[in-house]
N, C-alpha and C positions, 0 to 999 in steps of 0.2 A: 591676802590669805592664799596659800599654798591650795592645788587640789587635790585633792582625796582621788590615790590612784593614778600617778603622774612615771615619767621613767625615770625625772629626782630623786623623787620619794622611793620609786623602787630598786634605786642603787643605794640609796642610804641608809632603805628599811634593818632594824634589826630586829624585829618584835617577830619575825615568821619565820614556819620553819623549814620543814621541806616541801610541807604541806599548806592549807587552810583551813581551822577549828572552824565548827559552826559558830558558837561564841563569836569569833572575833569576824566572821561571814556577817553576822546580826550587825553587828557595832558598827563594819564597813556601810550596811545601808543604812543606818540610824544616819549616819556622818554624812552621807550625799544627800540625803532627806534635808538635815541640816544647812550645810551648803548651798541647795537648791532654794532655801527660803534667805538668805543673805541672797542670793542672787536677784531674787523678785526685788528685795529692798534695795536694789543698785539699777532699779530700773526705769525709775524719774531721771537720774544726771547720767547714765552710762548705759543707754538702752540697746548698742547694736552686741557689745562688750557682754551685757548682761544677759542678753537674748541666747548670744550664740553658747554661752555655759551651761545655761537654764539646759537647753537641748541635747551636750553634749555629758550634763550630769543626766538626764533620762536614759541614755544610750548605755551609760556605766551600769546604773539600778537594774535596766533588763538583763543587763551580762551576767549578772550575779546573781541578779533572784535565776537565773536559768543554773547558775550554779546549786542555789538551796531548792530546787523542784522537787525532791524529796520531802521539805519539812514544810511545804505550804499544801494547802489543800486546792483542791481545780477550782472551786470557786474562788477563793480568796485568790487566786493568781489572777484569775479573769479580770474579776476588780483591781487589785494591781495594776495590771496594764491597762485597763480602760482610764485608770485616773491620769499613769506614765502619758499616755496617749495623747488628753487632752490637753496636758501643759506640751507636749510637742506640738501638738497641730496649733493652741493659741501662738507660740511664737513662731510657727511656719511660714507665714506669709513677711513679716520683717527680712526673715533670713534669706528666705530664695531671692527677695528685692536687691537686699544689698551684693548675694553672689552673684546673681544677675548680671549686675550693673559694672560687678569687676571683671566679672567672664569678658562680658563685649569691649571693655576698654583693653583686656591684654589679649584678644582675638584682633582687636584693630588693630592695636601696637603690632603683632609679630608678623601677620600679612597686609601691613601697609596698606587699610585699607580708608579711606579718603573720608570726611567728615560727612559728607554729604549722603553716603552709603550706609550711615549707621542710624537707622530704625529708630524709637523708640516705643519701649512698652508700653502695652496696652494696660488699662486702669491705673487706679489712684493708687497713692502710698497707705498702704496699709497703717491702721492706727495702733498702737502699741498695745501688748495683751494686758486687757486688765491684773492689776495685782491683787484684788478681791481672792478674786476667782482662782489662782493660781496658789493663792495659799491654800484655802481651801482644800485643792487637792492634793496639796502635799500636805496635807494637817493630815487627810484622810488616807494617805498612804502611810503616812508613818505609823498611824493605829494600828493597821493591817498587817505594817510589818510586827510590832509589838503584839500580834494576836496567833502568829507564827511561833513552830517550834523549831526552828533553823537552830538554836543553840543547842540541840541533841544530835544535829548531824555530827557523822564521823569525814575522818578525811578521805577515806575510802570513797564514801557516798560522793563526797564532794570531786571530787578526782573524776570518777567514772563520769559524773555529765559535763564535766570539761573534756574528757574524751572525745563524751559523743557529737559535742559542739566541734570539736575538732573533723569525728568523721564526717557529718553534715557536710561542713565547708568545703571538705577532700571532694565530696560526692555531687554537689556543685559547681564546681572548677571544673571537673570534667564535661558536665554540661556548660559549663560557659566557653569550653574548647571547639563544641562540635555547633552551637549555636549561639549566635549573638541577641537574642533574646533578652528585650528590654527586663521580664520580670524575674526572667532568670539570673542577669545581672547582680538587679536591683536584691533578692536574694542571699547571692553568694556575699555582695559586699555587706549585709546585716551580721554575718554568720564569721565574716572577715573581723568585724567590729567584735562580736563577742568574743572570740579569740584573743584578739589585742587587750581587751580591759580586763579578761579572767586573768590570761598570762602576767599582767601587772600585777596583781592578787595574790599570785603564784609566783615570785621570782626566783624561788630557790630551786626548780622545776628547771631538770638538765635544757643546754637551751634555750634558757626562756628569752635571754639579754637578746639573741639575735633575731628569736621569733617575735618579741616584741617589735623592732627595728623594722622586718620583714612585713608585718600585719599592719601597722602603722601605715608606712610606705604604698602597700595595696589598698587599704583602706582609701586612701589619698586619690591614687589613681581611679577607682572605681567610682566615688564620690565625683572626679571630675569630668568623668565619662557621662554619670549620668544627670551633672549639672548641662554637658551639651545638648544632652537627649532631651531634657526638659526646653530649653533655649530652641532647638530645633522645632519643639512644637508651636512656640508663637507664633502667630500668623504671620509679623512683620518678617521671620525669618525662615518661614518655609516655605516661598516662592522660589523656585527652580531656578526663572533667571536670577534671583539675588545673587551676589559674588557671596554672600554668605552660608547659603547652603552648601557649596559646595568645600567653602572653609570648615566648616563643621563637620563636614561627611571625612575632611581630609586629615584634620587636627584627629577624630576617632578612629580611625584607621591606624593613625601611630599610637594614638594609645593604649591601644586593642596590643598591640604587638608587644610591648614592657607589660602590662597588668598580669599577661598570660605568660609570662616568661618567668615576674616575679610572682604568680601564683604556683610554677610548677617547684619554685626552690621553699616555700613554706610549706606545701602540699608534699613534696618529695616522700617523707616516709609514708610507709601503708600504718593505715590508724593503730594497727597490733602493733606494731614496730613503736609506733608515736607513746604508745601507754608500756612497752619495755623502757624508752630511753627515760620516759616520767620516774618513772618507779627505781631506778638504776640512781 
C-alpha cells in the first residue's frame, strides 16, 4: 500500500491545485488515521517495518493538523496530540534499539573500529507496543478529527500557517547557527519535518519539488545528529578514554558543517519573500 503524502504520489498527484481545500486537508487525515490502523495490523509479522511507519504517519498528522489550526479548537488539538504522542512514544523504545544498533555498526565500519571496542547497551529489548492500545488511539483521534471543522478552512488560512511554519524553521536555523544546542536542534529539525510533509500537500506551491528534496535531506541530517547525541549519552559510550567519544564528537562536527549549509539554501528567502514566491 502506497503512502499517503510521498514524493511519488506528489509527482503524480493531479487532484491539487495551487493550493489546499480544507475538505480535502480533512480527507488527507482521515487517510493517515486509516493507514496508521493497517500499520498496527502489520505489526505481529513486520514489526520493525510497521513500527517505524506507525511513527512516521504521526509526524505527517502533526504537519497538517498544524496546517488546519484554524478549524480545530485549543482543546481538541491538545487531545489530538496527546493521543499522536502516545502511539509515538509506544513505539519509541523499538525504534531508537534498532537505530541504535545500526548507528554503532556503520560508526565501527567507517572508523575501523575493532570488535572488542564495541560496547553494548544497556537493558533489555524492548517488547513491541501493544496493538490494543494503539488503536484505541487512533480510533479516538479520528473522532476528534470528524468533530473538527477543518472542511470550511479557505486556502488562504491554510497557506498563512504553512508560512508561519516556514518562519519558525527560518527563525531556528539561525539559532542552530550561533549555538549547538541539543533542544534547539532537536526543535528546528521538528519544524524541518513539518515543512517537508506540508510541502508534500502543496506541490503546486512555486518550488515546492526542490524544497521538498532540500527538507527531506535536512531532515535526514538532523535526525542523524541527534541519533549520535542520544548514543553519546549511554554510559558505555561516554567515557572519554573510549575511541568512541571521540568518534562521535568527530562524526558531529562534520555533520554540523552540511546540516548548516544545507539549512542556509532552504532557509535562503526571508519568510515575506517565501509567501510572494507561494502566491506567484
Amino acid at each position: 500500500m502506497a503512502s499517503v503524502l510521498n514524493v511519488t504520489a506528489m509527482k503524480r498527484s493531479r487532484d491539487f491545485t495551487s493550493s489546499l481545500t480544507g475538505r480535502h486537508l480533512k480527507r488527507l487525515l482521515h487517510q493517515l488515521c486509516e493507514r496508521a490502523q493497517a500499520d498496527v495490523s502489520r505489526l505481529a509479522s513486520y514489526e520493525k517495518i510497521a513500527t517505524h511507519q506507525l511513527r512516521v504517519r504521526m509526524k505527517k498528522l502533526l504537519a497538517l493538523l498544524r496546517l488546519a489550526a484554524d478549524g480545530i479548537e485549543e482543546q481538541t488539538m491538545l487531545a489530538m496530540r496527546l493521543h499522536i504522542r502516545a502511539v509515538k512514544n509506544a513505539c519509541a523504545g523499538n525504534r531508537d534499539r534498532v537505530v541504535q544498533g545500526r548507528l554503532i555498526d556503520k560508526l565501527a565500519r567507517r572508523f575501523h573500529l575493532a570488535p572488542r571496542h564495541r560496547p553494548r547497551l544497556a537493558g533489555e529489548q524492548p517488547s513491541p507496543p501493544p496493538a490494543s492500545f494503539l488503536r484505541h488511539q487512533l480510533h479516538a483521534l479520528g473522532l476528534l478529527i470528524d468533530s473538527t471543522c477543518i472542511e470550511s478552512l479557505s486556502e488562504e488560512q491554510i497557506l498563512e500557517r504553512h508560512f508561519r511554519c516556514y518562519r519558525r524553521g527560518r527563525r531556528l536555523m539561525k539559532q542552530a547557527c550561533e549555538s549547538s544546542d541539543s533542544e534547539t536542534l532537536h526543535r528546528w529539525r521538528h519544524r524541518v519535518k513539518d515543512l517537508y510533509f506540508q510541502t508534500l500537500a502543496l506541490p503546486r506551491l512555486a518550488g515546492a519539488a526542490r524544497r521538498v528534496r532540500r527538507a527531506q535531506r535536512l531532515g535526514h541530517l538532523l535526525g542523524r545528529d541527534q541519533d549520535l547525541a542520544n548514543l553519546a549519552l549511554e554510559p558505555a559510550f561516554s567515557m572519554r578514554r573510549s575511541p568512541w567519544h571521540q568518534v562521535i564528537g568527530e562524526y558531529r562536527g562534520k555533520l554540523r558543517e552540511r546540516y548548516l549549509a544545507l539549512g542556509h539554501k532552504l532557509y535562503a528567502p526571508h519568510h515575506a519573500r517565501f509567501s510572494e514566491r507561494c502566491h506567484a
